[in-house]
C-alpha positions as CSV (number, residue, x, y, z in Angstrom):
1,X,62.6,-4.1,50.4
2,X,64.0,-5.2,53.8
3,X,62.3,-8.8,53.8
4,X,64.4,-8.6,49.9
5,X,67.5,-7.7,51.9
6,X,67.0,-9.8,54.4
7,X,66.6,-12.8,52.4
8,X,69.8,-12.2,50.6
9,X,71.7,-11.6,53.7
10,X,70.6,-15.1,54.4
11,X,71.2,-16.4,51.4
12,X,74.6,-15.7,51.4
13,X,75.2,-17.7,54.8
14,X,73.8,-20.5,54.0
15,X,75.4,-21.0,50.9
16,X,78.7,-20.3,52.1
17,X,78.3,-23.0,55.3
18,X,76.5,-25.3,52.9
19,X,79.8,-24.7,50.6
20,X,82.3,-25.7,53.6
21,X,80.1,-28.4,54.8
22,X,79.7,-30.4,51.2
23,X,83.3,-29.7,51.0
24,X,84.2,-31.5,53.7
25,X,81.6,-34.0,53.6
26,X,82.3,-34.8,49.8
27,X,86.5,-35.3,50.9
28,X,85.4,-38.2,53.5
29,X,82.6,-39.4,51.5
30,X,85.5,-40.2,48.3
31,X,87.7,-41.8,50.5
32,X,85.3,-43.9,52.3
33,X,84.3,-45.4,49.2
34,X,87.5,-45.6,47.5
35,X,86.4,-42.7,44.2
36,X,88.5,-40.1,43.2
37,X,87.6,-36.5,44.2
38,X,86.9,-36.0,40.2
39,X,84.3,-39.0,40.1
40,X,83.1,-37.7,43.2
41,X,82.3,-34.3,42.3
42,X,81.0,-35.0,38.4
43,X,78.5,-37.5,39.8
44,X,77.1,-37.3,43.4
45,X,77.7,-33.6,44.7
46,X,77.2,-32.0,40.2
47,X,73.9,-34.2,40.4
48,X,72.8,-32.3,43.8
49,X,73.8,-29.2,43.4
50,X,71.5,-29.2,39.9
51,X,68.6,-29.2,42.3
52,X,67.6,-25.7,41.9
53,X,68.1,-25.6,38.4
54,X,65.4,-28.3,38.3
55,X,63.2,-26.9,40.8
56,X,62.9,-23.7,38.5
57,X,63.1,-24.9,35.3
58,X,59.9,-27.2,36.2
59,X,58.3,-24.8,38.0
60,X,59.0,-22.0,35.6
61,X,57.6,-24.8,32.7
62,X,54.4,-25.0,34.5
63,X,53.7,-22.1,35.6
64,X,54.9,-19.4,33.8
65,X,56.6,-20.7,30.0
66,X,59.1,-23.1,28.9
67,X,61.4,-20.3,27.3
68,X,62.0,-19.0,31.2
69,X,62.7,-22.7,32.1
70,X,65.1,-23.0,29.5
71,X,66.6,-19.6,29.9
72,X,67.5,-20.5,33.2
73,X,69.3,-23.5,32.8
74,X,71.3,-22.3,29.7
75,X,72.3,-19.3,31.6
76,X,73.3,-21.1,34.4
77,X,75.4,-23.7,32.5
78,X,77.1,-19.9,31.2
79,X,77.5,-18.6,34.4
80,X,79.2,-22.3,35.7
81,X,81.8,-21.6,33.0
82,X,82.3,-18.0,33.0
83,X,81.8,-17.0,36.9
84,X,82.5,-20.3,38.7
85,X,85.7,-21.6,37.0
86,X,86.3,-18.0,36.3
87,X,86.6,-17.0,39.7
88,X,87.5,-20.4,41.3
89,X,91.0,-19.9,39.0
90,X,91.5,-16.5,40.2
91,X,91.7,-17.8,43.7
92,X,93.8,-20.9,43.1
93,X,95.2,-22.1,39.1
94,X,93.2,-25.4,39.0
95,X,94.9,-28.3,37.7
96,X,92.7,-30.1,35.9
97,X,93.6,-34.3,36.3
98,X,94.2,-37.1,33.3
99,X,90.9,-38.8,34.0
100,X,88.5,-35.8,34.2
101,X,90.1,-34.4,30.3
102,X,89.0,-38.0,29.3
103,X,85.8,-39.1,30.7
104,X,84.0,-35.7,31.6
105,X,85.2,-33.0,29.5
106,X,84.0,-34.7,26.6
107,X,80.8,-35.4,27.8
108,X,80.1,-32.1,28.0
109,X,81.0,-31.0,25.1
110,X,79.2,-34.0,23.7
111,X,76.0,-32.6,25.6
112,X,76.0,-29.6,24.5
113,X,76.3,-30.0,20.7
114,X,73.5,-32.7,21.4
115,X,70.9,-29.5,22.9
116,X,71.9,-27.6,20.0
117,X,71.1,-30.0,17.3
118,X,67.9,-31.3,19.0
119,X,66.4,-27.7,19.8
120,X,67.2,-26.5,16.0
121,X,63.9,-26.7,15.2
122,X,62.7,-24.7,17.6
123,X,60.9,-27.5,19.9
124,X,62.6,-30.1,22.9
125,X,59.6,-32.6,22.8
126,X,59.1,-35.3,24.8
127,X,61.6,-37.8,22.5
128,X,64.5,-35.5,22.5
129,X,63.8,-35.3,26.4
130,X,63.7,-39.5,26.3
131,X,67.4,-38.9,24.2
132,X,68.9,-36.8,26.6
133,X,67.7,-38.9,29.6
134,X,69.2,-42.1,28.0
135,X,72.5,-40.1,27.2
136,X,72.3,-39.2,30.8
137,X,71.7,-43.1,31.2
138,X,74.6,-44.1,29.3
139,X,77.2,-41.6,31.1
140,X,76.8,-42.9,34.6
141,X,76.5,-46.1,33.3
142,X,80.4,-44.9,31.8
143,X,81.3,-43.7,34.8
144,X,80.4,-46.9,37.3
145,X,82.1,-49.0,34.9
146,X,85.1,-47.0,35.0
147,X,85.2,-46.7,38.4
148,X,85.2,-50.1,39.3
149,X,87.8,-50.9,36.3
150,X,90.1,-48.4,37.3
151,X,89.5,-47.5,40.8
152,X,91.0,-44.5,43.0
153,X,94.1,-44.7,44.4
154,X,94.6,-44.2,48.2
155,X,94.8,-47.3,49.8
156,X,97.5,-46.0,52.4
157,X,95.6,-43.1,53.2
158,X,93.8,-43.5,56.4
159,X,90.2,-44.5,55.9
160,X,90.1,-45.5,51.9
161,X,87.6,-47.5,51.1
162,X,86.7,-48.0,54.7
163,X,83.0,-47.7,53.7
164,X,80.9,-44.8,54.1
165,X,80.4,-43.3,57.8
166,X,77.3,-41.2,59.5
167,X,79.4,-38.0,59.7
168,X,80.1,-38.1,56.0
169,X,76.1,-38.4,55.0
170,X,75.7,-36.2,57.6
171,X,78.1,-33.4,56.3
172,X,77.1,-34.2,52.6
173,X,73.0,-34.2,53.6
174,X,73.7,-30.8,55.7
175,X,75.9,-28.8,53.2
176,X,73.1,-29.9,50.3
177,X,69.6,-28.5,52.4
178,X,71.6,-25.2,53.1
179,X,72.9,-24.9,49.6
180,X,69.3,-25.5,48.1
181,X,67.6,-23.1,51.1
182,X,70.5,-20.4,50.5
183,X,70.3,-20.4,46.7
184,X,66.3,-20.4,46.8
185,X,66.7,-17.0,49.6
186,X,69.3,-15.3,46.9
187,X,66.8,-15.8,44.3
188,X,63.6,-14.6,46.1
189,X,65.6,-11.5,47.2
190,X,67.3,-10.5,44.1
191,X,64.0,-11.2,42.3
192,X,62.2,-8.4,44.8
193,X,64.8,-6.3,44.7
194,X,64.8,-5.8,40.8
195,X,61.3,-6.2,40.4
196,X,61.0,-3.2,42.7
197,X,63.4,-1.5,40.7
198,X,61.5,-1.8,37.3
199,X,63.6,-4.4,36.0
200,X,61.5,-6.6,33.1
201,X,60.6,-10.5,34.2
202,X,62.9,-11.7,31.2
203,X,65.7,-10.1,32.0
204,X,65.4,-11.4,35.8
205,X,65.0,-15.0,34.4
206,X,68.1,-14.5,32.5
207,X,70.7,-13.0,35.7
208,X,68.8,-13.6,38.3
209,X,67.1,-16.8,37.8
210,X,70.3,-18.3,36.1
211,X,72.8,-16.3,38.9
212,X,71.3,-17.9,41.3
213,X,71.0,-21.3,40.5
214,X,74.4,-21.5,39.5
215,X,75.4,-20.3,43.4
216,X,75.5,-23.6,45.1
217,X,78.3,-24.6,42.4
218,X,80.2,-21.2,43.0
219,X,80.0,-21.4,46.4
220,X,80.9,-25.3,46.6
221,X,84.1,-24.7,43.7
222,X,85.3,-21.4,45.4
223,X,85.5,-23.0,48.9
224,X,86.7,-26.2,47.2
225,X,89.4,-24.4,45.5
226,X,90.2,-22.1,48.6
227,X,90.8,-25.4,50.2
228,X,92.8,-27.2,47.4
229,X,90.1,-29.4,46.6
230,X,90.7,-28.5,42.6
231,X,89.5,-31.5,41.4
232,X,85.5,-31.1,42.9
233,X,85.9,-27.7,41.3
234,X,86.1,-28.8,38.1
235,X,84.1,-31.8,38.6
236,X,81.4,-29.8,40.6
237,X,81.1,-27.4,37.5
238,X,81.4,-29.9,34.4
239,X,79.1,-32.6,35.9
240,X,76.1,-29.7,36.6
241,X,76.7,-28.7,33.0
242,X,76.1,-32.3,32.2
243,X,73.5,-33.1,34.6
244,X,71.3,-29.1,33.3
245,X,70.9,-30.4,30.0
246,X,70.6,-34.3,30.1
247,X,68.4,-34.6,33.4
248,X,66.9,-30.6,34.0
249,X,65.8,-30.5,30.7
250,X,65.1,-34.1,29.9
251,X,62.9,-34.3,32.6
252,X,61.2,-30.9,31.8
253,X,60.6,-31.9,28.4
254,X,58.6,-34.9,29.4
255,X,56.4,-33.0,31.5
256,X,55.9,-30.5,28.4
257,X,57.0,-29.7,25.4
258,X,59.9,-26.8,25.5
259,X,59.5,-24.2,23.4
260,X,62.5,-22.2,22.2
261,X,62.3,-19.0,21.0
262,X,64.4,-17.4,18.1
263,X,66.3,-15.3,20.1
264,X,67.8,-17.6,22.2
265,X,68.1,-19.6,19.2
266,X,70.6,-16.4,18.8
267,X,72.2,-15.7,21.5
268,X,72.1,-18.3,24.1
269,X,73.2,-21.0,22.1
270,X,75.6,-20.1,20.6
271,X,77.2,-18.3,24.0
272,X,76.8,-21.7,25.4
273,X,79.3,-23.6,22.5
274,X,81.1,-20.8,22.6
275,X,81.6,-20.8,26.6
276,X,81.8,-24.8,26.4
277,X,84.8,-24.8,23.5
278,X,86.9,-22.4,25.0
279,X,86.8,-24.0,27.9
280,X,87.8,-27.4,26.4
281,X,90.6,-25.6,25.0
282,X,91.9,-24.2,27.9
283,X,91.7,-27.6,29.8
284,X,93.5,-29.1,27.1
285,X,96.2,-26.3,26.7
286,X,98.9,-27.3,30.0
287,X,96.3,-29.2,31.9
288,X,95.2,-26.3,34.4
289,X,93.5,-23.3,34.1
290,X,95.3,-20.1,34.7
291,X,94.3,-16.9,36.5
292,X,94.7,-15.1,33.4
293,X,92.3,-18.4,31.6
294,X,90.2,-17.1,34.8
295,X,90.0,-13.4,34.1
296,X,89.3,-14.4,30.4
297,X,86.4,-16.4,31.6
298,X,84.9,-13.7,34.3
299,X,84.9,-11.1,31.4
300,X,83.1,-12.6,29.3
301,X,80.6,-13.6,31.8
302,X,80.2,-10.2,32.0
303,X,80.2,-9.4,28.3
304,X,77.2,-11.8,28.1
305,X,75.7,-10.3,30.8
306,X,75.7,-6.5,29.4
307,X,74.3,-8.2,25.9
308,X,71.7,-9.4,27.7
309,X,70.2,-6.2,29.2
310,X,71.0,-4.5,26.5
């Protein structure tokens, strides 16, 4: 109980330094190149921070069943919506910019409806996991192309497109190893802390597992939008919702077959659309999202939450 404690304690620090550190790094890192904070966020810092959702959605395949593996990553892409926007827009309305509503909102949406229609039948086998990898293929390709078509503006601000410098990498390398170590301490902790409690192994897959995961992108949008950085607070969340399905399970799915079991067939796909739309629709409605769009968010995070211990 105290080594659970203990780890959690941890946890907590290292996400929260890891948070202000990929910040920070992520800010000098888009300038030095000459991207926008959006293009930053969707792509480098969303494809990092989906580390632990790979780590235990592979390691959950292998060793214990694909449905936990699964279960993970489609509660995590809930709790992105629901608790990271949520509470990132009680902080700070975020505005949410012209070029993220066109390139990367859709292609989450886009994503999404793609899981659901390939995991109708029941089964993500090893060519829906070469689909999703070739969608995932096709969107960076999108996004490079963009980039260098339409790149970011800036070139009056000190260091744009000055290349990129040690201190950036080494900010952005720093902020990622303590996000990944704090996230993986939250989990172990919360996970021996229930388990000691009674709580049932599927119901820790589908909080606990998923919660945690998800932290790195809470911690890194909170901080982000504590700081004004808006933009990698949108882009942080929607790129890991891209990057969860098309590369997490994609590359599970070539490892092993994913089974999907009818009740999530239920429940977790459709909270996922569901999540997903409204969100769309509040991006779209006045370009930001509210604190009251955040409050709406955060509740039914919890709504999903107490449907899925109950």
């Amino acid at each position: 109980m105290l080594l659970s404690l203990g780890l959690l304690a941890a946890g907590i620090v290292a996400l929260y330094a890891g948070a202000e550190l990929l910040v920070a790094g992520a800010g000098r890192l888009a300038l030095g190149i000459g991207l926008r904070a959006a293009t930053v966020g969707v792509t480098v810092i969303a494809f990092a921070t989906t580390a632990p959702e790979l780590f235990v959605a592979t390691i959950g395949a292998l060793d214990v069943s694909t449905d936990i593996g699964l279960g993970a990553v489609l509660g995590s892409n809930i709790a992105n919506i629901g608790l990271v926007l949520g509470v990132s827009a009680l902080i700070k309305p975020l505005r949410i910019s012209r070029i993220a509503m066109r390139r990367h909102v859709p292609f989450m949406l886009f994503a999404t409806v793609l899981l659901v229609v390939l995991g109708a039948d029941g089964t993500i086998g090893t060519l829906e996991g070469a689909i999703l990898l070739l969608a995932l293929g096709g969107f960076t390709a999108y996004l490079v192309s963009a980039t260098n078509v339409n790149p970011a503006m800036g070139g009056d601000q000190t260091g744009a497109g000055d290349g990129i410098t040690l201190r950036a990498v080494v900010l952005v390398l720093g902020g990622l190893m303590a996000l990944v170590l704090g996230s993986r301490w939250l989990v172990s902790g919360g996970t021996g802390l229930l388990s000691a409690l009674g709580v049932s192994d599927l119901v820790i897959g589908l909080t606990v597992l998923a919660l945690g995961t998800s932290l790195p992108e809470l911690a890194a949008s909170v901080v982000g939008s504590v700081r004004g950085e808006t933009e990698f607070a949108i882009g942080n969340v929607v790129g890991s919702n891209i990057y969860n399905i098309l590369a997490v399970l994609g590359i599970v799915a070539l490892i092993t077959p994913i089974e999907i079991a009818s009740s999530t067939l239920r429940l977790e796909f459709p909270a996922l659309v569901v999540f997903t739309i409204v969100l769309v629709a509040m991006m779209g409605y006045g370009g930001r999202l509210t604190r009251l769009d955040g409050a709406v968010l955060v509740s039914g995070y919890v709504a999903f939450l107490a449907l899925i211990v109950v």
